[in-house]
N, C-alpha and C positions, 0 to 999 in steps of 0.2 A: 313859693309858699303854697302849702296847701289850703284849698278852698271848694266852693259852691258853685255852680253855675247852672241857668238853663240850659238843657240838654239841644243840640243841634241835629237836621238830619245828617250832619256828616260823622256822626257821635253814634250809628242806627249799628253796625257792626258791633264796634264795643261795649256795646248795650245789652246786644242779642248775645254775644262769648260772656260776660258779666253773670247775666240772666239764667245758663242754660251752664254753668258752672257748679254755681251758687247751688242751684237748684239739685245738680248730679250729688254734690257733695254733702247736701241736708239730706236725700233721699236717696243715700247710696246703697239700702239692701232691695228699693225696688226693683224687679224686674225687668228685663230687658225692652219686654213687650209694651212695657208704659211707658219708657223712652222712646221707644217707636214710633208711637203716636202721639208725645207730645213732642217731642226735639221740631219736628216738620213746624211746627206754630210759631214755636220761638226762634227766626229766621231776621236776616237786618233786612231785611223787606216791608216784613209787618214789623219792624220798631222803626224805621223810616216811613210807613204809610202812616202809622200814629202819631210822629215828632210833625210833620207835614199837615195833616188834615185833624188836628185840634178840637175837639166839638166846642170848648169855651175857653173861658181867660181862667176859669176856675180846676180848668185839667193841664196840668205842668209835668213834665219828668227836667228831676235835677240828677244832677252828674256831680260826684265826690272825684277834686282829681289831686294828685301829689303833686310837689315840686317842680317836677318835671314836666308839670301838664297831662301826667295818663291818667285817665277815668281809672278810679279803684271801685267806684260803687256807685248805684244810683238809684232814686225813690222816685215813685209813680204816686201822680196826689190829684185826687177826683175828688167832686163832693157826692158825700153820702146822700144813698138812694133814700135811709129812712130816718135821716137826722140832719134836717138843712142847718143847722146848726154849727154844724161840723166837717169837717174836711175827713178824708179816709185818707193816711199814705194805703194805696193799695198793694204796692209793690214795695220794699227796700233791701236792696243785694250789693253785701259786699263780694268783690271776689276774695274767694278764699285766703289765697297770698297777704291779702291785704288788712285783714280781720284784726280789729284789736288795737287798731291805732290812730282812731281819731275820725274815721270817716262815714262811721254809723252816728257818731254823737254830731258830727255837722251837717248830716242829713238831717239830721230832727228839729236840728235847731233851725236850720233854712225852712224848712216844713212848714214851722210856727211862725216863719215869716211869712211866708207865700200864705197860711190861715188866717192872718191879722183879721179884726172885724168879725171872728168867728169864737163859738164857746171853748173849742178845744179838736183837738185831734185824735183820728179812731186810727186804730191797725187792728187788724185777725192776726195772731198766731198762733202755732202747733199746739197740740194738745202733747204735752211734754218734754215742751222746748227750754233749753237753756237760756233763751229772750228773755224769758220773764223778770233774771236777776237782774238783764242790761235796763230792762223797762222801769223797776221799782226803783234804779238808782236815779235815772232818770225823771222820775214825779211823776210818773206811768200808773195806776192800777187796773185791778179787770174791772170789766163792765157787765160784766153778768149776760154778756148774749152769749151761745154757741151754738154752732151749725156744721153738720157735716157736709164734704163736698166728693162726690162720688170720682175716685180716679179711674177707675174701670169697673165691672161690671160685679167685682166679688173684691172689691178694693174700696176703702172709707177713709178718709184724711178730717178728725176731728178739729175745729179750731174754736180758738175763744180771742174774745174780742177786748181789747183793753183801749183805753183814755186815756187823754190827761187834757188837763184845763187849760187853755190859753188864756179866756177872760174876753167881753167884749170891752171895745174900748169907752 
């Protein structure tokens, strides 16, 4: 059956190929040269030094995994720097393969569990992403922030920020 779990440091490899997947396959016309100096970051080192040294009870990585027990996807959930109100999933990556069947929508929903006691849940995405459709079907709107994040030095990655309500209890 597939489901939800906290993510394990033995889980830090499948994380890190997940991660750096996900990622080649959303931003496959950039350059080589940005792969080069990000791929080095996204390593199961530093997703095992993060699964291991936790700064709270409030920063969680969950794992989407199939029937089979293999991680398809998994979401990174901190709380937000400028709305304690709220939870940020800061990360959510399906692998590619895996898109489209069930394991972005039990990320979210686990999400909103791990937020309980909180207004709602934040994410940043693309400024042009096909998310937007998955987010609105989901009870997602935007939030009116956006910020760009510099990927190299003549490179600009726009994003915007969407919500949705959990509700305090």
């Amino acid at each position: 059956m597939a489901f939800v779990r906290a993510a394990r440091p033995d889980d830090a490899e499948t994380i890190a190929g997940i991660h750096l997947r996900a990622w080649r396959d959303r931003y496959r016309d950039w350059p080589e040269s940005i792969w080069a100096r990000l791929a080095p970051a996204v390593t199961s080192d530093t997703w095992r030094r993060s699964l291991v040294d936790t700064p709270s009870t409030h920063h969680l990585v969950l794992v989407a995994t199939d029937d089979t027990d293999r991680i398809c996807g998994f979401a990174t959930l901190v709380p937000d720097d400028q709305d304690q109100d709220h939870t940020l999933i800061d990360l959510l990556e399906v692998d590619p393969p895996f898109r489209r069947t069930g394991h972005g929508s039990r990320l979210m929903s686990a999400s909103a569990v791990h937020a309980e006691g909180q207004e709602g849940l934040l994410l940043w995405i693309d400024q042009g992403s096909d998310a937007g459709r998955f987010l609105v079907d989901s009870g997602w709107g935007p939030r009116g922030r956006r910020r760009i994040l510099e990927v190299a030095p003549d490179m600009q990655l726009a994003q915007h920020q969407w919500w949705t309500s959990i509700g305090k209890p």
